[in-house]
ROBA-62740 format. One record per residue: residue number from 0; residue in one letter; x, z, y of N, C-alpha, C in turn. Coordinates in pm, 1 decimal. Example, Ala and Ser with C-alpha at 12.3 -4.5 7.8 and 13.67 -1.06 7.14 Angstrom:
# residues 2
 num residuo      n_u      n_w      n_v     ca_u     ca_w     ca_v      c_u      c_w      c_v
   0       a   1319.0    780.0   -569.0   1230.0    780.0   -450.0   1320.0    780.0   -330.0
   1       s   1285.0    708.0   -225.0   1367.0    714.0   -106.0   1290.0    787.0      3.0
***
This chain:
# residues 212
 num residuo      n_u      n_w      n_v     ca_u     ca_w     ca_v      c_u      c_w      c_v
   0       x    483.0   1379.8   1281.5    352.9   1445.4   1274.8    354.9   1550.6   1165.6
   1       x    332.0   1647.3   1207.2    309.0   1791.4   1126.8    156.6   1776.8   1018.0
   2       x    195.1   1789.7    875.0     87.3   1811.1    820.8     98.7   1953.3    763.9
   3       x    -24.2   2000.8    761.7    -29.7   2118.3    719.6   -121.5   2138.8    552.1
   4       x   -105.5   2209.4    451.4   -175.9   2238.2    322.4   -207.7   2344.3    340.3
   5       x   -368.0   2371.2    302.5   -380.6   2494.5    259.3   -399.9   2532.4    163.3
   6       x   -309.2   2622.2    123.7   -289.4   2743.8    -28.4   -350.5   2895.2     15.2
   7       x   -429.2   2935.2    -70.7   -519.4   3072.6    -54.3   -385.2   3130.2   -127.1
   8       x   -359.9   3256.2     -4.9   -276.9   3355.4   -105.0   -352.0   3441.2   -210.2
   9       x   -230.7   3459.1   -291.6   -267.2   3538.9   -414.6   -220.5   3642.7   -440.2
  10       x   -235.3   3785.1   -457.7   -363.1   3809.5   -426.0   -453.9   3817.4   -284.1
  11       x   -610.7   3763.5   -284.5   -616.5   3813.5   -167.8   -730.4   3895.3   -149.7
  12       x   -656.6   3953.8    -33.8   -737.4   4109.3     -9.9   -885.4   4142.6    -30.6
  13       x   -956.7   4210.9    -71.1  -1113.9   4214.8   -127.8  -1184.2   4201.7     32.6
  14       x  -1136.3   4248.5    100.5  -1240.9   4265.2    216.9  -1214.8   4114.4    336.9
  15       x  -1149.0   3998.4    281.3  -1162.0   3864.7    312.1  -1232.8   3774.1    237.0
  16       x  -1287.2   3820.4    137.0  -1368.8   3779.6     15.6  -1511.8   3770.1     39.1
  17       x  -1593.1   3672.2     23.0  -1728.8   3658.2     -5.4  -1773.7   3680.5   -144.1
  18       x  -1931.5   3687.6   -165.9  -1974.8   3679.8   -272.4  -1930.4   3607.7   -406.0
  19       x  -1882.8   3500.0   -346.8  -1889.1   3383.7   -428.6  -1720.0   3358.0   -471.9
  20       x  -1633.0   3514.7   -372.5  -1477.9   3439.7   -364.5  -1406.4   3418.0   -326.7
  21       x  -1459.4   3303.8   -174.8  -1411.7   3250.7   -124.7  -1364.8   3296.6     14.8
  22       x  -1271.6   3286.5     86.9  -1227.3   3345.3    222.2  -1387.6   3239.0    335.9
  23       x  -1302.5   3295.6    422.9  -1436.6   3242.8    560.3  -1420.0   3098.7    559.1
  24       x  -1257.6   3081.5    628.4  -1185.4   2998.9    608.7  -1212.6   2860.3    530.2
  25       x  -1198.3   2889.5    393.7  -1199.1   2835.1    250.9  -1373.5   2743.1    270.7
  26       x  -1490.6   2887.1    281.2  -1653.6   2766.9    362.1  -1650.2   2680.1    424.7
  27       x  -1512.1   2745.0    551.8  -1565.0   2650.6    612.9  -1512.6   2486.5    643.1
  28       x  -1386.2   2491.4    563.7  -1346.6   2362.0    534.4  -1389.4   2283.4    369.3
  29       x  -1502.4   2342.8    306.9  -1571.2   2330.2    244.3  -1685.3   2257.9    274.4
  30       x  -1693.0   2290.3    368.4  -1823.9   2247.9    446.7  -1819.5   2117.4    557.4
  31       x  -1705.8   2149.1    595.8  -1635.1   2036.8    682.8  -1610.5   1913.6    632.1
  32       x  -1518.6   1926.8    561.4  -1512.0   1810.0    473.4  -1557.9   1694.3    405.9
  33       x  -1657.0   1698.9    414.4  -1781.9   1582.6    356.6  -1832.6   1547.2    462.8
  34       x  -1798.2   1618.8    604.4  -1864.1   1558.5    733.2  -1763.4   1481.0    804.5
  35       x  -1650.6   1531.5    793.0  -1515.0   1403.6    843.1  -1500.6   1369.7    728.6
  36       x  -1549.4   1323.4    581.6  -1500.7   1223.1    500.3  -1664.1   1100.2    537.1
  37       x  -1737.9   1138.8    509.8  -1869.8   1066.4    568.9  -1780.0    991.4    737.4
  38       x  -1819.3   1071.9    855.4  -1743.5   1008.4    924.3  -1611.5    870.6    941.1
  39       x  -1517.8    942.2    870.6  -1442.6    848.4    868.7  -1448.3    751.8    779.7
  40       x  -1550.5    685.8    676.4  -1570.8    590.8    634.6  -1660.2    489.4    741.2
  41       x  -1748.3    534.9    813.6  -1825.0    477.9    854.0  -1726.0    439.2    997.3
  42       x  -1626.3    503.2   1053.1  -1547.6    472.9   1143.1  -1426.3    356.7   1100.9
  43       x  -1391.8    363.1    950.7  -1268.2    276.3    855.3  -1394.7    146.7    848.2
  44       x  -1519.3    143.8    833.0  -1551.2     30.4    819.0  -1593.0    -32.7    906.3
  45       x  -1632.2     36.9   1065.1  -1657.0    -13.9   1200.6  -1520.7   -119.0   1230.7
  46       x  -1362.9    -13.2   1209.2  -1293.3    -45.0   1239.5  -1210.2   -258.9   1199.2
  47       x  -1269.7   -223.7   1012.8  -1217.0   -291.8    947.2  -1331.5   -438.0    970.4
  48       x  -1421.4   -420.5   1050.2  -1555.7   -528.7   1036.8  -1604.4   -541.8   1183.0
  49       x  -1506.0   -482.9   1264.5  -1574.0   -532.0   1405.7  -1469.7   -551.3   1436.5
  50       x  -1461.3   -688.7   1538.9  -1340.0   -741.8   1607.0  -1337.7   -643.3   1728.5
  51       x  -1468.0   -558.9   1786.8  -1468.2   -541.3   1911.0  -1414.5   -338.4   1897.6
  52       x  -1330.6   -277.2   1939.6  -1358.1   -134.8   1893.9  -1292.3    -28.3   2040.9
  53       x  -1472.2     35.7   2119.7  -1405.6     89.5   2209.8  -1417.7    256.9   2165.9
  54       x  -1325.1    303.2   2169.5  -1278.3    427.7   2163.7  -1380.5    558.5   2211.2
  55       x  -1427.5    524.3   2332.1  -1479.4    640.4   2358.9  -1652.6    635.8   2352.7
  56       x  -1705.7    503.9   2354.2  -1836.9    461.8   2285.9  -1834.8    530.0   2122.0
  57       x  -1762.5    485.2   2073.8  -1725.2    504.6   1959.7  -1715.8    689.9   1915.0
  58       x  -1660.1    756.1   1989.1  -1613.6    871.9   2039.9  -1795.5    975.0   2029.9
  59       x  -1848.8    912.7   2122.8  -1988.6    962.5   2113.5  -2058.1    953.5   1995.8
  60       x  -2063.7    840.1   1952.8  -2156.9    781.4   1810.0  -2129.3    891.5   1708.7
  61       x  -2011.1    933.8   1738.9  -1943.8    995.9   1585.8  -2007.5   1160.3   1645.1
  62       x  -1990.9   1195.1   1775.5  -2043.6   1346.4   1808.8  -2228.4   1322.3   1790.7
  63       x  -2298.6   1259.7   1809.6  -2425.9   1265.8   1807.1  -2492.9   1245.7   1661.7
  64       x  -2410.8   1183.0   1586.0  -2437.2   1125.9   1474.7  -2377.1   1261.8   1366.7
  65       x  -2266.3   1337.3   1359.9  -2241.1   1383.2   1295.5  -2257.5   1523.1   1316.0
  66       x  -2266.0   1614.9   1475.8  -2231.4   1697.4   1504.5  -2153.8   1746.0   1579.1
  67       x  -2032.7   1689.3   1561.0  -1906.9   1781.7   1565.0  -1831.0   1710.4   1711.2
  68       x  -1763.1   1770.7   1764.2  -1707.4   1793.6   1898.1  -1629.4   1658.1   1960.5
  69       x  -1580.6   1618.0   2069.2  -1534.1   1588.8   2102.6  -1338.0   1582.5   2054.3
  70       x  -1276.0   1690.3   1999.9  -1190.2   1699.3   1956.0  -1163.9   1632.1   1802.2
  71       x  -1285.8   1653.5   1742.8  -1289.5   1662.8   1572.5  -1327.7   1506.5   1597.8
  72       x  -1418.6   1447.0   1708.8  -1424.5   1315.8   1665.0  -1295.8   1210.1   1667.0
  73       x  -1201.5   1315.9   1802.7  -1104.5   1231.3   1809.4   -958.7   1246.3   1669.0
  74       x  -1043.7   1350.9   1606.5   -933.5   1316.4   1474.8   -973.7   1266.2   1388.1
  75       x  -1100.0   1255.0   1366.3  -1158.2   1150.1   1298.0  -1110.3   1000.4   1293.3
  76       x  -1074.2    938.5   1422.8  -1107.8    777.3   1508.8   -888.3    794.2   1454.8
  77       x   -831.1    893.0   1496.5   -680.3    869.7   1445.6   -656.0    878.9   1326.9
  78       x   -761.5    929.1   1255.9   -680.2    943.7   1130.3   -724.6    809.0   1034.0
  79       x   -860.8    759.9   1084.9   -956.5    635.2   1050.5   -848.2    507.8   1087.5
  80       x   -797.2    529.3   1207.4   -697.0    401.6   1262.0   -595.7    393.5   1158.5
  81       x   -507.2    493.6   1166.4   -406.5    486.3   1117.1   -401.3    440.9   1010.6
  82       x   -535.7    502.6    880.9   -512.9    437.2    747.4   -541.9    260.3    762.5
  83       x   -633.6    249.3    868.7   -677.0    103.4    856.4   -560.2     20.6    898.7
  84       x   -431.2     61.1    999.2   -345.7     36.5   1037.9   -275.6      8.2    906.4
  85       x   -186.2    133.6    826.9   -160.4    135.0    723.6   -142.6     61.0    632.5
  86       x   -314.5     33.7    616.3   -367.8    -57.6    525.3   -293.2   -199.6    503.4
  87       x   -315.9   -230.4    646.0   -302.3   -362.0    746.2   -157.3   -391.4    710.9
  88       x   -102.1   -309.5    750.0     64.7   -336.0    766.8     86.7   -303.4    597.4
  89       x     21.7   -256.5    509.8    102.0   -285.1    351.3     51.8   -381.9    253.9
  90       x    -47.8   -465.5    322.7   -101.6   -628.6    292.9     28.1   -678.9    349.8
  91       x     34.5   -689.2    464.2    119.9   -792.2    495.4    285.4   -806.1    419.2
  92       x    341.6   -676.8    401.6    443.1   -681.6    335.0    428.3   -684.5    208.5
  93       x    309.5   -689.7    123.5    327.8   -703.9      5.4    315.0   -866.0    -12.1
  94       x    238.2   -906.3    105.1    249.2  -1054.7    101.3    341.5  -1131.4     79.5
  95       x    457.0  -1047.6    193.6    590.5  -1118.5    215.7    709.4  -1068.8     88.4
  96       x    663.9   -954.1     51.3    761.3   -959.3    -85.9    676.8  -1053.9   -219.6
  97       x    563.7  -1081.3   -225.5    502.2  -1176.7   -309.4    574.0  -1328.6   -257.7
  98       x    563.4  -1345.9   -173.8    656.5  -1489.7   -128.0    791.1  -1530.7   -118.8
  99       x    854.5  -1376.3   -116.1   1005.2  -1383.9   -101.1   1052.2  -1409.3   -248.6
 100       x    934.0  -1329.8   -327.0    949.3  -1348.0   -483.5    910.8  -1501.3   -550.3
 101       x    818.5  -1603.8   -492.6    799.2  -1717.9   -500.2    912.4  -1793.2   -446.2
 102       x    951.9  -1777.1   -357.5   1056.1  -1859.6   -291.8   1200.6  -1868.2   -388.0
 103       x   1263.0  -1752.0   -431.4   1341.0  -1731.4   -543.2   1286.0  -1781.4   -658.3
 104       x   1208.4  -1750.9   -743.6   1144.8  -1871.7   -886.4   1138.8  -1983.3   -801.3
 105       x   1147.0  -2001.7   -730.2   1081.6  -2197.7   -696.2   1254.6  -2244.8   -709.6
 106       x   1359.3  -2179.9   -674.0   1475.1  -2239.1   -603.8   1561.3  -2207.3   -716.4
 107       x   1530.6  -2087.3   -830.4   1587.4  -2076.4   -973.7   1504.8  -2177.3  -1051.1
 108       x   1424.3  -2199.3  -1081.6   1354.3  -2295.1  -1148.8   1367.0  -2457.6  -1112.3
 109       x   1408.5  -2507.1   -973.1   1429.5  -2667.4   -919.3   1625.9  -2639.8  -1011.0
 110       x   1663.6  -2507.3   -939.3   1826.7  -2518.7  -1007.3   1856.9  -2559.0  -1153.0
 111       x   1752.9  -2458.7  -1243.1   1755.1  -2509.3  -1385.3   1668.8  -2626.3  -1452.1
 112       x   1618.3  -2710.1  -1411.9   1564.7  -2855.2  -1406.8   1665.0  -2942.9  -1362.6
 113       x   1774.4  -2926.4  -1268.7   1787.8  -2981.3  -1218.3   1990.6  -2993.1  -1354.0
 114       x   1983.3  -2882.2  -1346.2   2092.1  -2874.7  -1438.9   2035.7  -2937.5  -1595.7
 115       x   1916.7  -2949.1  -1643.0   1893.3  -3031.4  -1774.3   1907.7  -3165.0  -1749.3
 116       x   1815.8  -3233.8  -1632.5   1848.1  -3362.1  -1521.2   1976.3  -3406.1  -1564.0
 117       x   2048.7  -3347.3  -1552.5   2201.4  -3368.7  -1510.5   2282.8  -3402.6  -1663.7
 118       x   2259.0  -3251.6  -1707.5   2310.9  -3283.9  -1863.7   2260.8  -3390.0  -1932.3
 119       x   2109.2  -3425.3  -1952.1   2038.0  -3561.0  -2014.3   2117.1  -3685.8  -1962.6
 120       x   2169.7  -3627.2  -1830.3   2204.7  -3796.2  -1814.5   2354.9  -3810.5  -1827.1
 121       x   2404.5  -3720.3  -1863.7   2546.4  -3712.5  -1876.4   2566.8  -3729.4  -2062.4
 122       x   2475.9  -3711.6  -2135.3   2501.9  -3711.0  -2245.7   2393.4  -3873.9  -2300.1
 123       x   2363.9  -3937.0  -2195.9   2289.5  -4018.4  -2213.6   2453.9  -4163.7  -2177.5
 124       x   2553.4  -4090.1  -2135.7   2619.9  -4222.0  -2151.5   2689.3  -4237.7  -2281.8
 125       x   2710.8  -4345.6  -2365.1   2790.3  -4368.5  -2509.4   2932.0  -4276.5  -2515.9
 126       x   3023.1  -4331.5  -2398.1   3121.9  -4280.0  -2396.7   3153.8  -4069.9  -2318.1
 127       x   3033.6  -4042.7  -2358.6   3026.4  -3879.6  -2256.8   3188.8  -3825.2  -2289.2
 128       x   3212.8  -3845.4  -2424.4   3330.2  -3753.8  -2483.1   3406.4  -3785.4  -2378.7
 129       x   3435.0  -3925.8  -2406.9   3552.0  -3950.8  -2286.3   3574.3  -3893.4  -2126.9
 130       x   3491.4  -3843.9  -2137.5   3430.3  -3836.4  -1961.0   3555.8  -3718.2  -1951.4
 131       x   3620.3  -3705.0  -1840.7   3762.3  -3632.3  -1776.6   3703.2  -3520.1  -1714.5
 132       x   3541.3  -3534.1  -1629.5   3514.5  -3406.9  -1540.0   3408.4  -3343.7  -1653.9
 133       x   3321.8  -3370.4  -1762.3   3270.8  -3289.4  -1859.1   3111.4  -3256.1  -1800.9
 134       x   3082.5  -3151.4  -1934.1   2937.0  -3169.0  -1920.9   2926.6  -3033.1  -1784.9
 135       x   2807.2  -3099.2  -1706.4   2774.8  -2900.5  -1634.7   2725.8  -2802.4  -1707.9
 136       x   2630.6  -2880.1  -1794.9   2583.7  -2764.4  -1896.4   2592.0  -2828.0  -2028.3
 137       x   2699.4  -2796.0  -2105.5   2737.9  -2852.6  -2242.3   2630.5  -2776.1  -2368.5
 138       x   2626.6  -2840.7  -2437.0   2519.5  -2840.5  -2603.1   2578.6  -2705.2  -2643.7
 139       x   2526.1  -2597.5  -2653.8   2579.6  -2469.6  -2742.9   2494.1  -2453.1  -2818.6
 140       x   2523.2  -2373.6  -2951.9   2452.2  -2344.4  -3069.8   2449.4  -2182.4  -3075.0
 141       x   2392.3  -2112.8  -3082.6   2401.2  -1930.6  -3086.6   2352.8  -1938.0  -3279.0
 142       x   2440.3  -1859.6  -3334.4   2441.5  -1825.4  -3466.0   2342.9  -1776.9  -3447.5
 143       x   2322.9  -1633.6  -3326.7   2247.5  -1498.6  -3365.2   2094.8  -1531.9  -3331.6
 144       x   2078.5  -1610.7  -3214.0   1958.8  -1637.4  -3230.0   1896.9  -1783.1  -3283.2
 145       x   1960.8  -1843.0  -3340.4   1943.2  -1976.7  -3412.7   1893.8  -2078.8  -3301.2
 146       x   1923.1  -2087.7  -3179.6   1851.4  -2192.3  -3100.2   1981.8  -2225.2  -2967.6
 147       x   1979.9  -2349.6  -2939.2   2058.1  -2405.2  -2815.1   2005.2  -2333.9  -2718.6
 148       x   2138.4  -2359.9  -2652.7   2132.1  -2294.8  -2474.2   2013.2  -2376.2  -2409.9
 149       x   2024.4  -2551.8  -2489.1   1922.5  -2590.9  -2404.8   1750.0  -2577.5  -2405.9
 150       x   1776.5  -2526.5  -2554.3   1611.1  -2462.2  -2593.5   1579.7  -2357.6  -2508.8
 151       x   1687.9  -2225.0  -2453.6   1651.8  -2152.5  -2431.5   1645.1  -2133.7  -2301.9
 152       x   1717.6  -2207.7  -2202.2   1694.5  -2296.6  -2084.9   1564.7  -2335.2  -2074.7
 153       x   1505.4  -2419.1  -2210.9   1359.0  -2476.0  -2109.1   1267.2  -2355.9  -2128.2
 154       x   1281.1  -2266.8  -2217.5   1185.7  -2156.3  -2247.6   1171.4  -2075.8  -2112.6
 155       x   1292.0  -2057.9  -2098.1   1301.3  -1957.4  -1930.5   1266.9  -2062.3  -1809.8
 156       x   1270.0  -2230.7  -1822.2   1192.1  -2282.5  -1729.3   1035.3  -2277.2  -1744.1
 157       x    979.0  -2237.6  -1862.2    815.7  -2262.1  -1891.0    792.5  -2108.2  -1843.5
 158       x    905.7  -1991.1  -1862.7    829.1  -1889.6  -1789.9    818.2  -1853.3  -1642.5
 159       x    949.2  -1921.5  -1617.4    988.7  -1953.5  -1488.2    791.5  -2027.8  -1366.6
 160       x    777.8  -2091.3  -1473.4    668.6  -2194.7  -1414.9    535.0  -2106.1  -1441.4
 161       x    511.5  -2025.4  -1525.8    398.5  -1952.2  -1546.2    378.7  -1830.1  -1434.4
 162       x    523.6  -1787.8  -1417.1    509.9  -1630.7  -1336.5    485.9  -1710.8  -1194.6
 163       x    580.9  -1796.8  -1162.1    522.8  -1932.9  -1027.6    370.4  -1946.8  -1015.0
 164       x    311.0  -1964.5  -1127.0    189.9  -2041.8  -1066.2    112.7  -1881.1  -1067.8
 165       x    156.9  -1734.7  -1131.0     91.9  -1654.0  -1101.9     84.2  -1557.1  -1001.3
 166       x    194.7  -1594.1   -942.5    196.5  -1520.7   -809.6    198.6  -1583.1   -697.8
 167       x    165.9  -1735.5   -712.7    103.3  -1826.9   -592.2    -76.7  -1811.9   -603.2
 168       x   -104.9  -1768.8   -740.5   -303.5  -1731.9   -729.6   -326.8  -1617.7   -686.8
 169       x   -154.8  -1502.9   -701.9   -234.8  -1353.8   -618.6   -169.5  -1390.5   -493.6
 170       x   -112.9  -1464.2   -453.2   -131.5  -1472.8   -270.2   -214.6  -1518.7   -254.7
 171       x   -290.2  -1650.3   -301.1   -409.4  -1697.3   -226.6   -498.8  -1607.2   -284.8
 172       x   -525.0  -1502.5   -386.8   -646.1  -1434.1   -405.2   -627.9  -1299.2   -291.7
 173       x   -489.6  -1299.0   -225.9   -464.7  -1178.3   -109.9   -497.1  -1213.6     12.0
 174       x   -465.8  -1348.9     27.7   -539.9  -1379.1    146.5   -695.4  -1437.7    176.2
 175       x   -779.7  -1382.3     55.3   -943.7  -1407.8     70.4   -973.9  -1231.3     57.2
 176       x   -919.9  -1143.5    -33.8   -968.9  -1049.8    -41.1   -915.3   -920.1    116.7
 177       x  -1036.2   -873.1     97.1  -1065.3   -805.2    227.3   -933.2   -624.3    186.5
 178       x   -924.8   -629.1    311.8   -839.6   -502.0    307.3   -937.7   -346.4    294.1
 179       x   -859.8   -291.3    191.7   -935.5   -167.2    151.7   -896.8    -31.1    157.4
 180       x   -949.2     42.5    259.9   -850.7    162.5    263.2   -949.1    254.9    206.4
 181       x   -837.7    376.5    154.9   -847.3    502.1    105.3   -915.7    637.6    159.7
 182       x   -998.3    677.0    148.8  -1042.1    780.9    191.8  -1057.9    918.7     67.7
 183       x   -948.6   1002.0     96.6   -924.8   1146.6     24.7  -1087.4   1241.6     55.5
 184       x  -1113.8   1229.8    -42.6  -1242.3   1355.9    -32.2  -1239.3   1481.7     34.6
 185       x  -1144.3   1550.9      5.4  -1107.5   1649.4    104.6  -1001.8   1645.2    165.1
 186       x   -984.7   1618.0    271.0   -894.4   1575.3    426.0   -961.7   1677.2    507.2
 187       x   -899.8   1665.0    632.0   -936.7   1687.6    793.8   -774.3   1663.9    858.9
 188       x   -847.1   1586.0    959.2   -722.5   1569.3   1078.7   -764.6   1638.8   1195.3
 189       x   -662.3   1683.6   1252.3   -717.4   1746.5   1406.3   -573.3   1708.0   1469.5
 190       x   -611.2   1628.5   1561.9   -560.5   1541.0   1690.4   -477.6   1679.7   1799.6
 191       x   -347.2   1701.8   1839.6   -298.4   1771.3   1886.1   -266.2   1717.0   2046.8
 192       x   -185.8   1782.0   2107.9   -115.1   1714.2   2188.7     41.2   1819.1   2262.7
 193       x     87.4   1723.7   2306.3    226.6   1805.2   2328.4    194.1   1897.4   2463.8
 194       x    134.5   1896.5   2522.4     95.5   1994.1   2646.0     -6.0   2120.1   2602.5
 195       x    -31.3   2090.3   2514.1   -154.3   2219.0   2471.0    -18.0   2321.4   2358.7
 196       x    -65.0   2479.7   2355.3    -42.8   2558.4   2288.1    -29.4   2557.6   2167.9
 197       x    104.9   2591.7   2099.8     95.2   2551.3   1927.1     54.3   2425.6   1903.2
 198       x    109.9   2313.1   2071.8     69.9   2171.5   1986.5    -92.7   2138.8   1971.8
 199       x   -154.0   2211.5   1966.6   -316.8   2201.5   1929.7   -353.4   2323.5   1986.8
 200       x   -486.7   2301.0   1997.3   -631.9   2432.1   2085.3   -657.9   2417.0   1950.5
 201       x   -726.6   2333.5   1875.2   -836.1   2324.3   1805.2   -757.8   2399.0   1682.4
 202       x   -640.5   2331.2   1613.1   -650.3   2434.5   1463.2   -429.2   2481.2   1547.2
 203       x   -416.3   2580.5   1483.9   -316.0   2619.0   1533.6   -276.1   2704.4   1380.9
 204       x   -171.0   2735.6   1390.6    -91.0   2792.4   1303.6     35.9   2879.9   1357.5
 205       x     42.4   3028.5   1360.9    139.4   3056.6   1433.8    271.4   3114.1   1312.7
 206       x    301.9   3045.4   1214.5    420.5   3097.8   1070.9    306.8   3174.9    970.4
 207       x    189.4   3265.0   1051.8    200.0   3362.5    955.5     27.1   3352.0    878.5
 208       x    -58.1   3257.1    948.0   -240.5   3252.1    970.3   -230.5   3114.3   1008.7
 209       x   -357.4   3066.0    938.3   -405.9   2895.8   1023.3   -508.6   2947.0   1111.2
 210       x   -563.0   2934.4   1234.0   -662.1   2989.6   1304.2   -733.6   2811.8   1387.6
 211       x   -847.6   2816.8   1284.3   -901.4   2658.2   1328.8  -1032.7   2685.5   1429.8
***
């Protein structure tokens, strides 16, 4: 999908200029703009709050209600979908990288419990020295930071257990809170198609002029 920006050239010519400045152009997507941003909220929240959504009912509401054409409503209703689409589909994967990230702390954190488990009870027999196969995780002392491996083992299990229990409260606080999409203040979409001229009737661009 082709997006297009518009940049006012510089300089531009005095006799494309209004009072105020501005090209024709420049009004009238000035003007536009607050009528497909109005629109498409009220279409992002039909979308996001009604199970039921028919297109061309829908299609009317937005021409009688706002004005504007048959074409402009239908870029309204795609460009309204898509973010709610969007939306939709970057909940769900942030879900699944929030869980993929739980699933790893749960299975590093049972590993390092499970390795103190082990050492406690290996140093819990009289004769450990003797022992032929040895400790899994033997007693070390660090000069530099003055504390055992096994101090610093349970420290990284207590954070291990904090970042756990905090990203098991933002999944369940992701799956109560409602999905929220974005609406840019100044936008416009206009809906093309591959059988029409320049791709689009309604706004066209031929390299050198936008002609909407």
């Amino acid at each position: 999908m082709a997006t297009l920006t518009y940049c006012k050239g510089l300089p531009t010519p005095v006799h494309e200029l209004n009072e105020l400045g501005f090209t024709d152009f420049e009004m009238f997507l000035e003007a536009y703009a607050p009528i497909f941003r109005a629109a498409s909220i009220e279409t992002v929240n039909h979308l996001l709050f009604n199970t039921e959504f028919k297109k061309s009912e829908w299609n009317t509401h937005l021409q009688q209600t706002y004005g504007i054409n048959k074409r402009h409503a239908n870029g309204v209703i795609s460009s309204a979908k898509g973010r709610v689409d969007g939306a939709k589909e970057h909940r769900i994967l942030h879900m699944k990288a929030l869980e993929g990230k739980i699933k790893s702390i749960g299975a590093g954190l049972k590993k390092a419990e499970r390795k103190l488990v082990l050492a406690r009870k290996f140093y819990a027999n009289k004769k450990w020295h003797k022992s032929k196969t040895g400790c899994n995780f033997p007693l070390a002392c660090s000069l530099q930071y003055q504390s055992t491996n096994w101090q610093n083992l349970r420290f990284q299990i207590h954070n291990k257990k904090r970042k756990l229990t905090l990203l098991i409260n933002r999944v369940e606080h992701l799956r109560l809170l409602p999905v929220k999409v974005f609406i840019p203040p100044c936008d416009i979409f206009v809906v093309g198609s591959k059988d029409e001229s320049f791709g689009n009737q309604v706004c066209q661009w031929d390299g050198d002029k936008i002609t909407f």
